[in-house]
C-alpha positions, 0 to 999 in steps of 0.5 A, a space after each residue: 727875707 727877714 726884718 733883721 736882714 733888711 733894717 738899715 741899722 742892722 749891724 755888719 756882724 749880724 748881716 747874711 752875705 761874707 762873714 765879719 773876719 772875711 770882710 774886714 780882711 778884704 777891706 785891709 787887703 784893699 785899703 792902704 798900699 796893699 790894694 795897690 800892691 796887688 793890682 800891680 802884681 796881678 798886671 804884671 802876670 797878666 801883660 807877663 803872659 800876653 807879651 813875655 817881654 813885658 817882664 824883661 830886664 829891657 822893659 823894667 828899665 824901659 819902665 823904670 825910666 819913664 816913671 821918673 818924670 811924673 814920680 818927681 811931680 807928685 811927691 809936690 802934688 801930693 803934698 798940695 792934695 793932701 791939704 785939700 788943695 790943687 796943683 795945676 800948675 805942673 806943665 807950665 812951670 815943667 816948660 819955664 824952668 825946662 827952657 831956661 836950663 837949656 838956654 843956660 847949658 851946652 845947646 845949639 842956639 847959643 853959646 851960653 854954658 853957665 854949668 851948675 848953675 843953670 841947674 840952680 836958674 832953672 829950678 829956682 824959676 820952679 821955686 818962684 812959680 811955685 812960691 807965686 801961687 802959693 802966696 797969692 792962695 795963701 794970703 789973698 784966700 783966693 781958691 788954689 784952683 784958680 790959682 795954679 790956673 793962672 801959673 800954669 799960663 804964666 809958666 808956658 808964657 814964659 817957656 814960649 818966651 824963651 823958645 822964641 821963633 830962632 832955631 829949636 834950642 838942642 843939647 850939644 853935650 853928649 854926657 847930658 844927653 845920656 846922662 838919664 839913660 845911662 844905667 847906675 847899678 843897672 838902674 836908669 840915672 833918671 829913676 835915682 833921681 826920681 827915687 831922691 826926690 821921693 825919698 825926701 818927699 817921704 821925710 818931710 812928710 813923715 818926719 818933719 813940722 811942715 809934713 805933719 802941718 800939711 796933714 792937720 789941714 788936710 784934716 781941717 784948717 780950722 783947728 789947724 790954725 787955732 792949734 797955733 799953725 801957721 796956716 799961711 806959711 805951711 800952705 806956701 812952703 807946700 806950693 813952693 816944693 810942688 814948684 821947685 819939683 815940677 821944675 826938677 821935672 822940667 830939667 830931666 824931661 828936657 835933658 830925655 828929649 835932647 831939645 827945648 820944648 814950652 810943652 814939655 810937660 804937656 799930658 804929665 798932670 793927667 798922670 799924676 793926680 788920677 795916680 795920686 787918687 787911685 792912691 787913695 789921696 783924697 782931693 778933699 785933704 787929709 787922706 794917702 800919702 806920698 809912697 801911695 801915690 808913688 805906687 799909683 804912678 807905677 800902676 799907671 805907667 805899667 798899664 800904658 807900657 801893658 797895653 802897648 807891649 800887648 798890642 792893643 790899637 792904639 785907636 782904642 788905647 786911651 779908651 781901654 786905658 780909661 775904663 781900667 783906670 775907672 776901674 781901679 779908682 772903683 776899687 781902691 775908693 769902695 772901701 772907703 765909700 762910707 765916708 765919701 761925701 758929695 758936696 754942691 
C-alpha cells in the first residue's frame, strides 16, 4: 500500500475506494429526507411482498390513523431538540390533559358536558405543564432533563388524581367516539388533525421569529443571546407548544380509546424521540427539522405494522424492532459522523 493511501490527511478525491461524484451522491442520497424517503419505500416493497395486505387501502388507513397520535408529539418535540434541549414530559401532561377533557365532556362517571370548552380546559393544562417546566428551565437554568422529569410526574399526578378510584370515566357520545375513525376523503379524521398541527409546526419553524430563534440556539446559545435574542422567552414559548401538543395528543388518544386512562400516553415518547433522531434532529440542537421527524414516525410506524402483518413472534418483535431501528439510526447518522462529537 502506498504512503498516499495511508496518510490521514490524505484528501477524499485522491483516496482509492468510490470515486468523488459516487460518493458525494451516496451522501446526499443519505442526507436530509431522502435517505428517509428511500428507506420508507424500500419497507413498504419488502412488507408488500411478505403480506400483500400490507399495501392495502384498509392498512394505509390503519396506518395513517395510528400515526396521528406521536406525529402531533413531535413537531412539540422537535422543537425542544432542535434547541439542544429534551422533552420528557409527553406521557404525563397526554394523561392530565386526557382525564380532564373526558371528565369535562359526554362520559359515564358524571353528568358534566361543558362542550367546546372541555377542549380549551383540557389543552390549556398542556399549555400550563408546559409553560411550568419551561419557565423553571428557562430562568432558574436548571437542565430540561431534569425538568420535564419532574412534569412528567406532576402531569400523571395529576391524571390519577382525576381518574380517582370511582367507575372508569367512558365516552357516552357516539359522534366523539368515532369522530377519529371516521374517514374524510378517505382519510382518517385523527390523520388531518395530526397533518393541522404539522403543517403549523412547519410555519412556525420555517416562517416565523420564534422558529428561527429555536434554530440559533440549537446553533449556540451564546451568540444567540448576544445577537439580542431572547433566550428565555423563546426557550419557554418552545416547552409551552410541546405542552399544549402533547395535550392535543392526550385528547385525540382519549377520544380513539373510548375511556379515560392517566397512562394514555405511556411508550409514545419512546416513539417519538428515537423518530426525531433517525430524523436526523441531533439531540445537541441546531440539527433536522419538524417534516424530518414526521417522515421518521412514519418509518417507525410502518416497521411495527411490517412486523406484525409479517408475522414476526411477538416474542421477538421489539427485539427485531430494535436491531432495525439501530440499524437505521447507522445509516441516517454515517454521513454525518465527522461532526459528531462525544462529550463527558
Amino acid at each position: 500500500m502506498s504512503s498516499l493511501s495511508r496518510h490521514p490527511d490524505t484528501p477524499a478525491a485522491m483516496r482509492p475506494g468510490l470515486t468523488p461524484p459516487l460518493r458525494a451522491g451516496i451522501e446526499t442520497l443519505c442526507k436530509g429526507p431522502w435517505g428517509l424517503v428511500a428507506a420508507i419505500l424500500v419497507m413498504i416493497v419488502v412488507f408488500s411482498l411478505l403480506n400483500p395486505r400490507f399495501g392495502s387501502i384498509e392498512n394505509l388507513q390503519n396506518v395513517l390513523y395510528q400515526l396521528a397520535v406521536p406525529l402531533i408529539i413531535v413537531v412539540g418535540t422537535t422543537m425542544v431538540i432542535q434547541m439542544g434541549s429534551i422533552d420528557l414530559s409527553v406521557q404525563g401532561v397526554m394523561g392530565a390533559s386526557g382525564m380532564a377533557w373526558i371528565l369535562m365532556s359526554p362520559n359515564s362517571r358524571i353528568a358534566l358536558d361543558l362542550g367546546p370548552w372541555a377542549f380549551v380546559i383540557a389543552l390549556g393544562l398542556g399549555l400550563g405543564l408546559g409553560l411550568l417546566a419551561g419557565l423553571v428551565h428557562a430562568r432558574l437554568k436548571v437542565p430540561s432533563f431534569v425538568v420535564t422529569l419532574g412534569t412528567w410526574y406532576i402531569g400523571l399526578g395529576v391524571g390519577i388524581l382525576l381518574y380517582g378510584n370511582g367507575m372508569l370515566p367512558s365516552l357516552t357520545s357516539e359522534t366523539l367516539a368515532r369522530w377519529p375513525t371516521r374517514l374524510t376523503l378517505g382519510v382518517p379524521n385523527a390523520f388531518w388533525l395530526a397533518a393541522a398541527a404539522l403543517v403549523l409546526g412547519l410555519l412556525v419553524m420555517n416562517h416565523t421569529r420564534l422558529g428561527r430563534g429555536i434554530l440559533a440556539i440549537g446553533n449556540n446559545e451564546v451568540i444567540a443571546g448576544a445577537m439580542g435574542l431572547p433566550v428565555g422567552a423563546i426557550k419557554v414559548a418552545a416547552f409551552a407548544i410541546a405542552g399544549l401538543l402533547s395535550g392535543l395528543a392526550g385528547i385525540l388518544a382519549t377520544m380513539q380509546l373510548g375511556s379515560g386512562s392517566p397512562d394514555i400516553g405511556s411508550g409514545q415518547l419512546f416513539t417519538v424521540i428515537p423518530a426525531a433522531v433517525i430524523a436526523g434532529t441531533a439531540l445537541g440542537g441546531g440539527e433536522g427539522g419538524v417534516m424530518r421527524s414526521a417522515l421518521g414516525v412514519l418509518l417507525l410506524i410502518l416497521l411495527n405494522n411490517g412486523l406484525v402483518l409479517a408475522g414476526v413472534d411477538p416474542n421477538y418483535q421489539s427485539g427485531v424492532f430494535g436491531a432495525i431501528l439501530v440499524v437505521a439510526i447507522i445509516a441516517v447518522g454515517w454521513p454525518q459522523r465527522s461532526r459528531l462529537k462525544v462529550e463527558k
